[in-house]
N, CA and C atoms as an extended XYZ file, in Angstrom:
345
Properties=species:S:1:pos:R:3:atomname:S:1:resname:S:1:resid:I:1 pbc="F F F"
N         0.834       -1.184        0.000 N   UNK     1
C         0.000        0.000        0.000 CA  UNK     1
C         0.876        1.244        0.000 C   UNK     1
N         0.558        1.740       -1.030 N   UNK     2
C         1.574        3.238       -0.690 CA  UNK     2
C         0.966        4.379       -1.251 C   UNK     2
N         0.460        5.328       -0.693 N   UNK     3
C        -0.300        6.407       -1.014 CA  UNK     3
C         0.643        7.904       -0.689 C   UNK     3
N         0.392        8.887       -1.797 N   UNK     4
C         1.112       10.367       -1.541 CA  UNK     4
C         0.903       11.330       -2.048 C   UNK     4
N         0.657       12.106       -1.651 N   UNK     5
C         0.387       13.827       -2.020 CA  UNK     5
C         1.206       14.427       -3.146 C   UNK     5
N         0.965       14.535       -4.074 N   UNK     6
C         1.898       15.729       -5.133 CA  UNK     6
C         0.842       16.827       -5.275 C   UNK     6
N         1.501       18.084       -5.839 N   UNK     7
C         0.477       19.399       -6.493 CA  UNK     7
C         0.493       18.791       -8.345 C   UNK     7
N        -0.814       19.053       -8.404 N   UNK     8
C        -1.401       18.806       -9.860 CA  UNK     8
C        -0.699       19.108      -11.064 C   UNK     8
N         0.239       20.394      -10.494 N   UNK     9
C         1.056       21.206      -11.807 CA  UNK     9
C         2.275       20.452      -11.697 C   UNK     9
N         2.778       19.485      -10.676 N   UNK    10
C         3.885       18.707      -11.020 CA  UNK    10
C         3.635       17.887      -12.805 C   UNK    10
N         4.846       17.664      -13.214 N   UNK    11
C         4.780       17.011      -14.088 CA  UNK    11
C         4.607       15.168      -13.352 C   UNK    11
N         3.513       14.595      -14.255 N   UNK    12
C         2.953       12.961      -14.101 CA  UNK    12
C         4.497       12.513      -13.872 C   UNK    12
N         4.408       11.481      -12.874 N   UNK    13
C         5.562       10.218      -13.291 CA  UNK    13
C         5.314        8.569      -13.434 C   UNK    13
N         5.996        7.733      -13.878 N   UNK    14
C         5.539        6.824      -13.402 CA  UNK    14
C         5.367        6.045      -12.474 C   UNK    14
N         5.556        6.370      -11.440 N   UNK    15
C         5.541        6.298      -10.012 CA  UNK    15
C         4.517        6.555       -9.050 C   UNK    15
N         3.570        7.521      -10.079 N   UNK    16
C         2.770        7.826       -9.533 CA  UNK    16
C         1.570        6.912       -9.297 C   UNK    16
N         1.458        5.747      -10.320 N   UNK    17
C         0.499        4.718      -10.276 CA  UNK    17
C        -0.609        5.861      -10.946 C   UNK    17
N        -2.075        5.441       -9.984 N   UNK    18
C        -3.114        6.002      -10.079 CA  UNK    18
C        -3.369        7.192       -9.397 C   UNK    18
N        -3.885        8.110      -10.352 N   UNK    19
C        -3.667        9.695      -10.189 CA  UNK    19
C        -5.143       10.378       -9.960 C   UNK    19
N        -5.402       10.803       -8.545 N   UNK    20
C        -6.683       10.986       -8.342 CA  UNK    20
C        -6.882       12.602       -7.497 C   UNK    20
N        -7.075       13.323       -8.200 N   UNK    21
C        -7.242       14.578       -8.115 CA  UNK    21
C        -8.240       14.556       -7.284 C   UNK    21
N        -8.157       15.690       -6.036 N   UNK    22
C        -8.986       15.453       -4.573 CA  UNK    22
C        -9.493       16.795       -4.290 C   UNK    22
N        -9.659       17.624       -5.626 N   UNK    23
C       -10.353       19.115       -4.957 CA  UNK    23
C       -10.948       19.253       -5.933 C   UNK    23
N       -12.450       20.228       -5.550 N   UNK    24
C       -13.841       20.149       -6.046 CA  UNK    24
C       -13.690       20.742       -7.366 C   UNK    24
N       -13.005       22.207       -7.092 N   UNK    25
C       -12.751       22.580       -8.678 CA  UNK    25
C       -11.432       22.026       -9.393 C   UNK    25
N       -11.375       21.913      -10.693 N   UNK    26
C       -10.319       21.391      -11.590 CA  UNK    26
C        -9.616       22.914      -11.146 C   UNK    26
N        -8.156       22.703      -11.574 N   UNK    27
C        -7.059       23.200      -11.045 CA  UNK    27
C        -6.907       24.493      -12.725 C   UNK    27
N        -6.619       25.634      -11.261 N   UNK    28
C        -6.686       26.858      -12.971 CA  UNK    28
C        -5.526       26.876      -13.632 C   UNK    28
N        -5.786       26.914      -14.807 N   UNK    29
C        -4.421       26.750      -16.045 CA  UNK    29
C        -3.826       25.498      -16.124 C   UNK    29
N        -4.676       24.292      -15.927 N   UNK    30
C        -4.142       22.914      -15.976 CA  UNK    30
C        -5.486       22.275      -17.196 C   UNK    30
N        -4.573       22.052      -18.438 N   UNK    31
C        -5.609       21.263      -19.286 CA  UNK    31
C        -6.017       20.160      -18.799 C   UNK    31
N        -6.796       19.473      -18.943 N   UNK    32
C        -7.209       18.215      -18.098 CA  UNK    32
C        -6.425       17.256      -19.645 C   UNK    32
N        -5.703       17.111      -20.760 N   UNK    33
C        -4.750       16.610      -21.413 CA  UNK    33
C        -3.536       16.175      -20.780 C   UNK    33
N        -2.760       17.625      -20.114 N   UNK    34
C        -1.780       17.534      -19.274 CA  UNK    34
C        -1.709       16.919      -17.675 C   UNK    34
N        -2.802       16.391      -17.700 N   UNK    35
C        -3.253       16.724      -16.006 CA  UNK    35
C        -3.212       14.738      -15.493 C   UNK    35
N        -3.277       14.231      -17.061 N   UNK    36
C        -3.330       12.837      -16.511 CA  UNK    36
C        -3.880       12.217      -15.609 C   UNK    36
N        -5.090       13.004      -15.054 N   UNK    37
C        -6.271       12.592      -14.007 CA  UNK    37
C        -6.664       10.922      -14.234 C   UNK    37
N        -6.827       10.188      -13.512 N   UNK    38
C        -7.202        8.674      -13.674 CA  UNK    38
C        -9.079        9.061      -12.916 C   UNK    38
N        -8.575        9.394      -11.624 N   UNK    39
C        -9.874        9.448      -10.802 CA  UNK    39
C        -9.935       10.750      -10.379 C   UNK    39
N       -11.613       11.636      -10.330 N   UNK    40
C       -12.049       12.931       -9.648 CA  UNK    40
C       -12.953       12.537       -9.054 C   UNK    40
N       -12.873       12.156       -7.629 N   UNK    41
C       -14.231       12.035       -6.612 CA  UNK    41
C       -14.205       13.195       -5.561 C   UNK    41
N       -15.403       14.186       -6.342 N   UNK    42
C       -15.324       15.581       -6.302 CA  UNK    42
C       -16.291       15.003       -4.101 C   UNK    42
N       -17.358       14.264       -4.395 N   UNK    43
C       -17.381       14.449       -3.004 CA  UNK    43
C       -16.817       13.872       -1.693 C   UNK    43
N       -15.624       14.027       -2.045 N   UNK    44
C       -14.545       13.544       -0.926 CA  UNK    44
C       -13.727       15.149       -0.741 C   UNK    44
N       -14.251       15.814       -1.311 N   UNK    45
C       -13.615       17.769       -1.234 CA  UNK    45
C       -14.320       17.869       -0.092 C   UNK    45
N       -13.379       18.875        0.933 N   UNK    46
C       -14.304       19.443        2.297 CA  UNK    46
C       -15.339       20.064        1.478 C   UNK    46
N       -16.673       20.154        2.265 N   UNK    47
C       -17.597       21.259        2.191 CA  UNK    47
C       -17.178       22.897        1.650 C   UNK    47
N       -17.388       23.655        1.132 N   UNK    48
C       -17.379       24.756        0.364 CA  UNK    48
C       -17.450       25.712        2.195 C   UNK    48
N       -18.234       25.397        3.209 N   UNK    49
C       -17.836       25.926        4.455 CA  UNK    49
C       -16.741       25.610        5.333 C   UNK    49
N       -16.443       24.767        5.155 N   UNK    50
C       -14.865       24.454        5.903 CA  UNK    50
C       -14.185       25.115        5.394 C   UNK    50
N       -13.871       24.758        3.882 N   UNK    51
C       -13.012       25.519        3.061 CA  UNK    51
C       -12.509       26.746        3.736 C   UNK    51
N       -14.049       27.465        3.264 N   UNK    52
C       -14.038       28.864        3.334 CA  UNK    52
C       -13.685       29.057        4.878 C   UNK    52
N       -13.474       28.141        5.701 N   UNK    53
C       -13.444       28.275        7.452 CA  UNK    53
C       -12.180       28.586        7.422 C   UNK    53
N       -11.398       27.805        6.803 N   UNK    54
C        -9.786       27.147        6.767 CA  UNK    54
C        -9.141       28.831        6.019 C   UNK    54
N        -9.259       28.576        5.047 N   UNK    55
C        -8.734       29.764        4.379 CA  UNK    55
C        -9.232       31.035        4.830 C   UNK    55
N        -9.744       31.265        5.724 N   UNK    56
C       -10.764       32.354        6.590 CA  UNK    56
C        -9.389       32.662        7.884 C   UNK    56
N        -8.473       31.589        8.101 N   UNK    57
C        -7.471       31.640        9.440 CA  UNK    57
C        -7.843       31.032       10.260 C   UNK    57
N        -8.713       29.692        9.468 N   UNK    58
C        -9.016       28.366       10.817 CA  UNK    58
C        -7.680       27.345       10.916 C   UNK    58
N        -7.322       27.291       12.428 N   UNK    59
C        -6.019       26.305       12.182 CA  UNK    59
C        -6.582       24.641       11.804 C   UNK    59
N        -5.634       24.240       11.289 N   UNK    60
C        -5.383       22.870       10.483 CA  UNK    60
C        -5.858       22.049       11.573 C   UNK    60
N        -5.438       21.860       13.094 N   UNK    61
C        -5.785       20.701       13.556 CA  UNK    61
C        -7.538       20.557       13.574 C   UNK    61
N        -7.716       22.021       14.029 N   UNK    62
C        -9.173       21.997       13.724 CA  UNK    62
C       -10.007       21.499       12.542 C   UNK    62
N        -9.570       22.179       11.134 N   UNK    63
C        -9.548       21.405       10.028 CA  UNK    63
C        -9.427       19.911       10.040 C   UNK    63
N        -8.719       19.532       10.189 N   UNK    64
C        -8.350       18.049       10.029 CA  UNK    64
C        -9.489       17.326       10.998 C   UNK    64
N       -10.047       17.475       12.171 N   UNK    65
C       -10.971       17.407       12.647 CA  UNK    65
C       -12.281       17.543       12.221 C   UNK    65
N       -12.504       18.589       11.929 N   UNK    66
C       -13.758       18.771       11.095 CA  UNK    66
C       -14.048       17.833        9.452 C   UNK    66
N       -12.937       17.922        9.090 N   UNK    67
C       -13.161       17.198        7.834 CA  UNK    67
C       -12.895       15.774        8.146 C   UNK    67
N       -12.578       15.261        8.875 N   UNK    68
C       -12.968       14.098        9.082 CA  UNK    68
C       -13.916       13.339        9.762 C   UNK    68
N       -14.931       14.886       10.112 N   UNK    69
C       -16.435       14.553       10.637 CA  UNK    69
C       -17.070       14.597        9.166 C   UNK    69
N       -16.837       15.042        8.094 N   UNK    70
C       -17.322       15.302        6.889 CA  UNK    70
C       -17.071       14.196        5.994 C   UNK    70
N       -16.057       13.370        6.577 N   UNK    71
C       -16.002       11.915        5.622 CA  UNK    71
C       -16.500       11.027        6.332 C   UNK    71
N       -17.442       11.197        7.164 N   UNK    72
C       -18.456       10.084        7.868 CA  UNK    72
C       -19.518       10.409        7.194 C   UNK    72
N       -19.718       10.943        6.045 N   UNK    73
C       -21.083       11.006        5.198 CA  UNK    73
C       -21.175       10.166        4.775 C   UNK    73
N       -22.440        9.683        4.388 N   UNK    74
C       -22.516        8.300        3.395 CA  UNK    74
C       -21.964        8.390        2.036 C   UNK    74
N       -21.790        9.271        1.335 N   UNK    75
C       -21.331        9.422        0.193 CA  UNK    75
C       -19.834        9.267        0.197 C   UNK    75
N       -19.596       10.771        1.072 N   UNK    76
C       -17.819       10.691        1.412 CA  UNK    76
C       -17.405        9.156        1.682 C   UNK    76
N       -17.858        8.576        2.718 N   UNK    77
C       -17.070        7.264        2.830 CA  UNK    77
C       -17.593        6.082        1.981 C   UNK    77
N       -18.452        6.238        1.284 N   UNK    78
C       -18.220        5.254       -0.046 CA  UNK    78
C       -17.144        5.351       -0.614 C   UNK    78
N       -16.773        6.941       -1.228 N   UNK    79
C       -15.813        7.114       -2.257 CA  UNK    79
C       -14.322        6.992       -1.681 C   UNK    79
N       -14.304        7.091       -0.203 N   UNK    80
C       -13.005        6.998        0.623 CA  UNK    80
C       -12.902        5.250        0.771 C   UNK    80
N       -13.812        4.693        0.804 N   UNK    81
C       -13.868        2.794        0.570 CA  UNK    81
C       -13.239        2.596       -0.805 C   UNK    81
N       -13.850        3.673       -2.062 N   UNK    82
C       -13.652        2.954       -3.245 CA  UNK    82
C       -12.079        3.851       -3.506 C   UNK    82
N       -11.319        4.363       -2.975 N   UNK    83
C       -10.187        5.066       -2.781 CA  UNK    83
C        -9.047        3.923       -2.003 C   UNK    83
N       -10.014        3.180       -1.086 N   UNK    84
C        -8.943        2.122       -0.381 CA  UNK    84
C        -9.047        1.236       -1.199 C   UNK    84
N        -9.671        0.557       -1.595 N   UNK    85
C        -9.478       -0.256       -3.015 CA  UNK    85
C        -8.690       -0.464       -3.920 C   UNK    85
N        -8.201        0.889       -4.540 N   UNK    86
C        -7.410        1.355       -5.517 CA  UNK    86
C        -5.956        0.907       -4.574 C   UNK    86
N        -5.951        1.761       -3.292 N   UNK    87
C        -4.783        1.830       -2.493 CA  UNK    87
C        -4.352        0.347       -2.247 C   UNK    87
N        -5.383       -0.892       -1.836 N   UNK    88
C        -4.590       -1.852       -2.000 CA  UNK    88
C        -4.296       -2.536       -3.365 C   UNK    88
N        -4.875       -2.233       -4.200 N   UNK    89
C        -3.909       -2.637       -5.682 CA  UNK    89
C        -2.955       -1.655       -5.786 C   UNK    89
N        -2.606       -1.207       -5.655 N   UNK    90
C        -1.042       -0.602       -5.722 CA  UNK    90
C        -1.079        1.074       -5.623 C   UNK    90
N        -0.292        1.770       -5.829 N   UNK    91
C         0.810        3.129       -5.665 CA  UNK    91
C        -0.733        4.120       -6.258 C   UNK    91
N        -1.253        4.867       -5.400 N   UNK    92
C        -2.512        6.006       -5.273 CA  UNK    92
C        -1.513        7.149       -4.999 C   UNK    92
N        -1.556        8.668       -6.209 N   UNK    93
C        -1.448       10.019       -5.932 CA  UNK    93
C        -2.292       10.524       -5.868 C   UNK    93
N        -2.476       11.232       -4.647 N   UNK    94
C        -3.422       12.134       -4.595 CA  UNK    94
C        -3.218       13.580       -4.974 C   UNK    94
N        -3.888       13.928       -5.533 N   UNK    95
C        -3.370       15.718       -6.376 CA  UNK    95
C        -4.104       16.366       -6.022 C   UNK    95
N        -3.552       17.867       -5.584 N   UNK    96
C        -4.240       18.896       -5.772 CA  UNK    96
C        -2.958       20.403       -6.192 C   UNK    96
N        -4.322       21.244       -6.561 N   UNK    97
C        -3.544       22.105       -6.566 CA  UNK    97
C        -3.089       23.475       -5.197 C   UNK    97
N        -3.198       22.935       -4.025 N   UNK    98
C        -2.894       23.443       -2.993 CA  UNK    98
C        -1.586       23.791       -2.974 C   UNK    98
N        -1.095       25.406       -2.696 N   UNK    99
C         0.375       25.607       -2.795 CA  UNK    99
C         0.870       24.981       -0.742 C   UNK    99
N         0.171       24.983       -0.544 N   UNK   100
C         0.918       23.822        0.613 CA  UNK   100
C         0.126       22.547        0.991 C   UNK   100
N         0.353       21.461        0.522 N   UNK   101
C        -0.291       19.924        0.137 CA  UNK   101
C         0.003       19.523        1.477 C   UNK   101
N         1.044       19.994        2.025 N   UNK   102
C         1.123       19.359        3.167 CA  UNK   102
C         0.621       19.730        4.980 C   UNK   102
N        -0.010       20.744        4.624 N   UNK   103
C        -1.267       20.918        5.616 CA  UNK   103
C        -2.761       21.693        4.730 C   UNK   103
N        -3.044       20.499        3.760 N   UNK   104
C        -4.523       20.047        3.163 CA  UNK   104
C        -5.249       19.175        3.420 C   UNK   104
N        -6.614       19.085        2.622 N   UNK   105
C        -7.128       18.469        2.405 CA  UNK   105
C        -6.476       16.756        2.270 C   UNK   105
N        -5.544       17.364        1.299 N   UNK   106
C        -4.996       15.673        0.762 CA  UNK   106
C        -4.085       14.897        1.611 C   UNK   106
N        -3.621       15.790        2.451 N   UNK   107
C        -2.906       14.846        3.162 CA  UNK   107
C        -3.606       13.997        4.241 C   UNK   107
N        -4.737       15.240        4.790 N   UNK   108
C        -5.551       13.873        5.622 CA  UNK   108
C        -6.031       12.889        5.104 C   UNK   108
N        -6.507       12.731        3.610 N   UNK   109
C        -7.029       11.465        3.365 CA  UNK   109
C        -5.744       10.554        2.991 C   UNK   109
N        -4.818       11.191        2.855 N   UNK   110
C        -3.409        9.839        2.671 CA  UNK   110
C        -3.151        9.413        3.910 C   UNK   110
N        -3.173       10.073        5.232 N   UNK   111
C        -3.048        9.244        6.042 CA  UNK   111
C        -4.329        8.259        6.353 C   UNK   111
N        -5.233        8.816        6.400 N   UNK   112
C        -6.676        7.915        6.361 CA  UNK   112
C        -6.694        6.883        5.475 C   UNK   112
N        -5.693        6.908        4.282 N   UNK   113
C        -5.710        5.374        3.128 CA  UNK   113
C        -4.847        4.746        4.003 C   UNK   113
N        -3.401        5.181        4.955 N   UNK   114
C        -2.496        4.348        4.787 CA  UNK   114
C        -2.489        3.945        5.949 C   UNK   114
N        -3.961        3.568        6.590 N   UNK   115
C        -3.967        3.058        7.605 CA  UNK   115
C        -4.907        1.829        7.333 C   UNK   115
């Protein structure tokens, strides 16, 4: 099982396995040609109010908290089931275009796969 965070505007590798873009809107100035998207499971994106909570000057642990009251939806954790799936057939990137990936969205659900 090995799951990991890149930003969308990285260039693809092959390393990346399966490439599953994890935020609601497609990423600006990224053709979806270049973008090598495999999977978009748009409702596994925080709520449009967290978001706006987070980027408002809500701290992350709080975030990370809250959005993982938001993947106890029935929907969210279907698509976070059909996300572990993928993760045990092999190597899952998760993309976004967040200029810091590493206190996002995406990183909580990579630790949530790689458990």
């Amino acid at each position: 099982m090995s799951v990991r965070v890149r930003r969308i505007y990285e260039s693809p590798e092959p390393e990346d396995g399966v490439r599953v873009l994890v935020d609601r809107l497609w990423p600006r100035g990224m053709a979806k040609e270049d973008a090598h998207v495999d999977e978009w499971p748009k409702g596994l994106t925080p709520s449009n109010e967290l978001r706006r909570w987070f980027h408002g000057g809500g701290s992350y642990e709080e975030f990370t908290r809250r959005y993982e009251a938001e993947l106890d939806a029935p929907e969210a954790a279907e698509l976070l089931d059909g996300l572990r799936k993928l993760v045990r057939k092999g190597r899952v990137t998760l993309l976004t275009a967040s200029k810091t990936p590493e206190e996002s969205h995406a990183t909580v659900l990579a630790r949530l796969l790689s458990h």
